[in-house]
C-alpha positions in Angstrom: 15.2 3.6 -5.7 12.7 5.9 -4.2 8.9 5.5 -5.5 6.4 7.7 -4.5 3.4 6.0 -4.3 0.8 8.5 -4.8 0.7 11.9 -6.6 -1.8 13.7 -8.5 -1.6 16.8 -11.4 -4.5 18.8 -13.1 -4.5 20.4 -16.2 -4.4 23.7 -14.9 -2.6 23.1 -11.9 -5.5 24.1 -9.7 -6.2 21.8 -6.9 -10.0 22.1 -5.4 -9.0 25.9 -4.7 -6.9 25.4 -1.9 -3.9 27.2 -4.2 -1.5 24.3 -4.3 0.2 24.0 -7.4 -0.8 20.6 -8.6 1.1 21.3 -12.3 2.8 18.5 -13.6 6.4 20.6 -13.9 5.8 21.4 -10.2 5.8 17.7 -9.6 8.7 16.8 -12.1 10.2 19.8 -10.0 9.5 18.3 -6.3 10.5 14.7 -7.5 14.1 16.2 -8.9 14.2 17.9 -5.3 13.8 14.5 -3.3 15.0 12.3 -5.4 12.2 10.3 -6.2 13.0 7.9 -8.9 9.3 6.8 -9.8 5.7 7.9 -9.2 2.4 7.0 -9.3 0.3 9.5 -10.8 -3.4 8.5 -9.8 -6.6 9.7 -11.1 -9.3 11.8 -9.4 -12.6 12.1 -10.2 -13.5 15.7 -11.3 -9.4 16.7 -11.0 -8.1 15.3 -14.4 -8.4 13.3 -17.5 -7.1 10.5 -19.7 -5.2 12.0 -21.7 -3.4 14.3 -19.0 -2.2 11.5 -17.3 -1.2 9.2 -20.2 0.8 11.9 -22.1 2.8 12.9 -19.0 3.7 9.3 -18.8 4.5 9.3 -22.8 6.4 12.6 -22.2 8.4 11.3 -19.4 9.2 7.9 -19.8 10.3 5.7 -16.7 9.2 8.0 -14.6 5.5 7.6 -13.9 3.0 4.6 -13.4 -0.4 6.1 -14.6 -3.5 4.8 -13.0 -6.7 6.1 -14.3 -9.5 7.5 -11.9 -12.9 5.9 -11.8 -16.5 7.0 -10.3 -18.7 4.3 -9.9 -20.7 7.0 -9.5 -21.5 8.0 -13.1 -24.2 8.1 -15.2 -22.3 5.6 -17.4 -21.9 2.8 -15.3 -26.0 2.2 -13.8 -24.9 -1.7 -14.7 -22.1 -3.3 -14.3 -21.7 -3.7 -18.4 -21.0 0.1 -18.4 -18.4 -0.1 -16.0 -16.5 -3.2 -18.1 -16.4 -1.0 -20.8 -14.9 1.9 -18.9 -12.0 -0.5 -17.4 -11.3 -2.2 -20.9 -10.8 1.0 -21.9 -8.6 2.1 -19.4 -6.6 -1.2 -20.2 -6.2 -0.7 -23.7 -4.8 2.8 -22.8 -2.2 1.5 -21.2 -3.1 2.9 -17.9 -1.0 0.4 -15.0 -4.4 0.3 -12.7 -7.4 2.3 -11.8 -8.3 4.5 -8.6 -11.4 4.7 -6.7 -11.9 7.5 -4.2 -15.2 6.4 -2.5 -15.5 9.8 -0.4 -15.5 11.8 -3.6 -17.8 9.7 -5.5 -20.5 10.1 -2.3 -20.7 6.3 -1.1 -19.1 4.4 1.0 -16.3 1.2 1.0 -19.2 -0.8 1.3 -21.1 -0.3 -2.0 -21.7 -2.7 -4.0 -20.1 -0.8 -7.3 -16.5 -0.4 -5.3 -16.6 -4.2 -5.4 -17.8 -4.9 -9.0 -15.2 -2.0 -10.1 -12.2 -3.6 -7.6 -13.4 -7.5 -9.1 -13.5 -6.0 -12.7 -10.0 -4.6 -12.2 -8.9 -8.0 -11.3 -10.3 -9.7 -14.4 -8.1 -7.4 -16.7 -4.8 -7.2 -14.9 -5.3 -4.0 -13.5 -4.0 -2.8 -9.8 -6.8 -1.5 -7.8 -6.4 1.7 -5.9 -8.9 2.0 -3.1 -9.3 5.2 -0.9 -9.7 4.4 2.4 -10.5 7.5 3.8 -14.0 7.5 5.4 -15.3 11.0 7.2 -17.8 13.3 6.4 -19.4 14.1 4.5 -20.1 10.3 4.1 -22.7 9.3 7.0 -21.0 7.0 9.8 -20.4 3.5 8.3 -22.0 2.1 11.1 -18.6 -0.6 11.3 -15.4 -0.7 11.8 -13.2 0.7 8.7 -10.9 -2.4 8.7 -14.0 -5.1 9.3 -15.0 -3.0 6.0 -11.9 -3.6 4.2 -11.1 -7.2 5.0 -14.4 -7.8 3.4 -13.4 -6.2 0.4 -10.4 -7.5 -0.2 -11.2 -11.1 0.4 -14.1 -11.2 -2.0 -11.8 -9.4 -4.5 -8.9 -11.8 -3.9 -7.8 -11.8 -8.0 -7.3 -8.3 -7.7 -4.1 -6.9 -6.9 -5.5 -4.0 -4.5 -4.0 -1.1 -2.6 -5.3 0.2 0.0 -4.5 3.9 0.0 -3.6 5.5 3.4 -3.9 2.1 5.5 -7.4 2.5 6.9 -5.9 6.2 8.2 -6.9 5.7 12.2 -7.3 2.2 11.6 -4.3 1.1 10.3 -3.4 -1.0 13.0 -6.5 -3.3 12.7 -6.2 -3.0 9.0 -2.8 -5.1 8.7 -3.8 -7.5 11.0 -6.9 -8.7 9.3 -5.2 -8.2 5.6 -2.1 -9.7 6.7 -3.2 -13.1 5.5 -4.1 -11.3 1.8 -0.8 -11.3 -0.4 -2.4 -9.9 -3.1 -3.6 -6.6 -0.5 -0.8 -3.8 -0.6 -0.9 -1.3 3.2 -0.3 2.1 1.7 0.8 4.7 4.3 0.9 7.7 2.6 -0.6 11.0 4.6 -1.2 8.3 7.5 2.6 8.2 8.3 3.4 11.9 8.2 -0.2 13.0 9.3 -0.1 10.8 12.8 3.7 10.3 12.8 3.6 12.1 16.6 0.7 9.9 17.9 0.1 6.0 18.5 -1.0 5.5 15.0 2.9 6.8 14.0 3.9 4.2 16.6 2.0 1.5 14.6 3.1 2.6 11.2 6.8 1.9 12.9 5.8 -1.4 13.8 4.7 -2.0 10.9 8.0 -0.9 8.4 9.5 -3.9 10.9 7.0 -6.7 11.0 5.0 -5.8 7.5 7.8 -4.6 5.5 7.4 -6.7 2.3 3.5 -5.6 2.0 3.6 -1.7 2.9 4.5 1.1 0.7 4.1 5.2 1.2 3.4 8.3 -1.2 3.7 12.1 -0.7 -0.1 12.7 -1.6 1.0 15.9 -3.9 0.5 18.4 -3.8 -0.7 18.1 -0.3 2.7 16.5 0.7 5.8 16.2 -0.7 8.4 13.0 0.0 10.7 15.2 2.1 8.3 15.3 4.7 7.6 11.6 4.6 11.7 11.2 5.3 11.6 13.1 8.0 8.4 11.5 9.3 10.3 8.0 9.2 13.3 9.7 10.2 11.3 10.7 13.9 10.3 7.4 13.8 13.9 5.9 13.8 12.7 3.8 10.6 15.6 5.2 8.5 15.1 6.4 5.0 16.4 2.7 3.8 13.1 1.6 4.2 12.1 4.1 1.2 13.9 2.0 -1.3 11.9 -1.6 -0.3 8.4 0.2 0.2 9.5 1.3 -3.6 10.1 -2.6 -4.4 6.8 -3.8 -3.0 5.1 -1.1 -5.0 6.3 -1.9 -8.2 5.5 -5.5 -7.3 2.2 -4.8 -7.5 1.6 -3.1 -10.6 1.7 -5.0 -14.3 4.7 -4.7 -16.2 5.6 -1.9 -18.4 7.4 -1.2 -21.5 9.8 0.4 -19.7 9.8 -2.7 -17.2 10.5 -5.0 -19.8 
């Protein structure tokens, strides 16, 4: 089975201008191309909605695991009662987990809402996504990324968490500190094909040898597609085997579904 562990759509199929088609029958239609079995279809704030995301589930059964996006940035949720309500809502939805792109909300890792949201998730059976991108325009975190991360996770440690792209440049320190965490998932999606030529692509090797129960990769559409993330383990001598148990440990950590059962 191949899983593609991250993949957005909008409504209209714009995405933030750039002229990417992010269309949900150009996905179906880059899926059917690579073969990809299964996708996560992840929320972002300000790119989509509820409903988008469920009925392209509904409409395609088997085929996606819709997680809903979250800013712990909105009006909404100035306590942490606001925020509950949001995620039991996204429960009784049916949504598989939520996502939380800290750079797009305008904080960092580090805020205190990423962890109530992340600890919340926990509480209701829902898969965290966590975006661990962190660049401008965010100010410097003043840390390292991982030292970040580690502290997340382990204070969140009822949560079944993803980290999405790895801790990007520091990936490396990022699995060692995790690597006592099973409930912590190393997602390598845009890390592997972005760095697959430098050290980091060296790490991500290592890593699909000595981590391959706990890692898992996406194409990032419409910014990638899961052709180039074959090729990108292909250069790395990782063999496109490795596709179908990164798509086991992903589906490991999400809640059952109907079409599970």
């Amino acid at each position: 089975m191949i899983l593609d562990a991250l993949t957005h759509i909008t409504r209209d199929g714009d995405w933030f201008g750039t002229g990417l088609d992010a269309s949900l029958p150009a996905l179906l239609a880059r899926m059917d191309r690579d073969g990809v079995d299964r996708a996560v279809l992840a929320g972002m704030p300000g790119a989509d909605d509820d409903a988008l995301l469920l009925d392209a589930a509904k409409a395609h059964p088997g085929r996606f695991l819709a997680v809903a996006g979250v800013d712990v940035c909105e009006d909404a949720f100035v306590d942490e009662r606001g925020l509950n309500r949001r995620l039991e809502e996204i429960k009784a939805l049916g949504f598989a987990g939520i996502k939380l792109h800290p750079r797009l909300s305008g904080v960092p890792v580090t805020d205190p809402r990423i962890r109530k949201a992340v600890h919340l998730a926990g509480k209701l059976d829902l898969t965290a996504l966590v975006c661990t991108l962190h660049r401008p325009p965010l100010p410097p975190l003043g840390r390292p990324v991982s030292d970040a991360l580690y502290e997340l996770c382990r204070a969140c440690d009822k949560t079944r968490i993803v980290l999405v792209h790895g801790g990007y440049v520091d990936l490396l320190a990022t699995s060692e500190l995790i690597r006592p965490l099973e409930h912590v998932l190393l997602d390598l999606t845009l890390t592997l094909t972005r760095f697959a030529r430098t050290s980091v692509g060296l790490d991500c090797a290592w890593l699909l040898e000595t981590f391959d129960r706990r890692v898992c990769v996406g194409s990032d559409f419409p910014e990638g597609d899961m052709g180039r993330v074959g090729e990108a383990l292909d250069a790395l001598g990782a063999g496109r085997e490795a596709l179908d148990g990164m798509a086991r440990n992903a589906v490991r950590f999400f809640p059952p579904t109907r079409e599970d059962a």
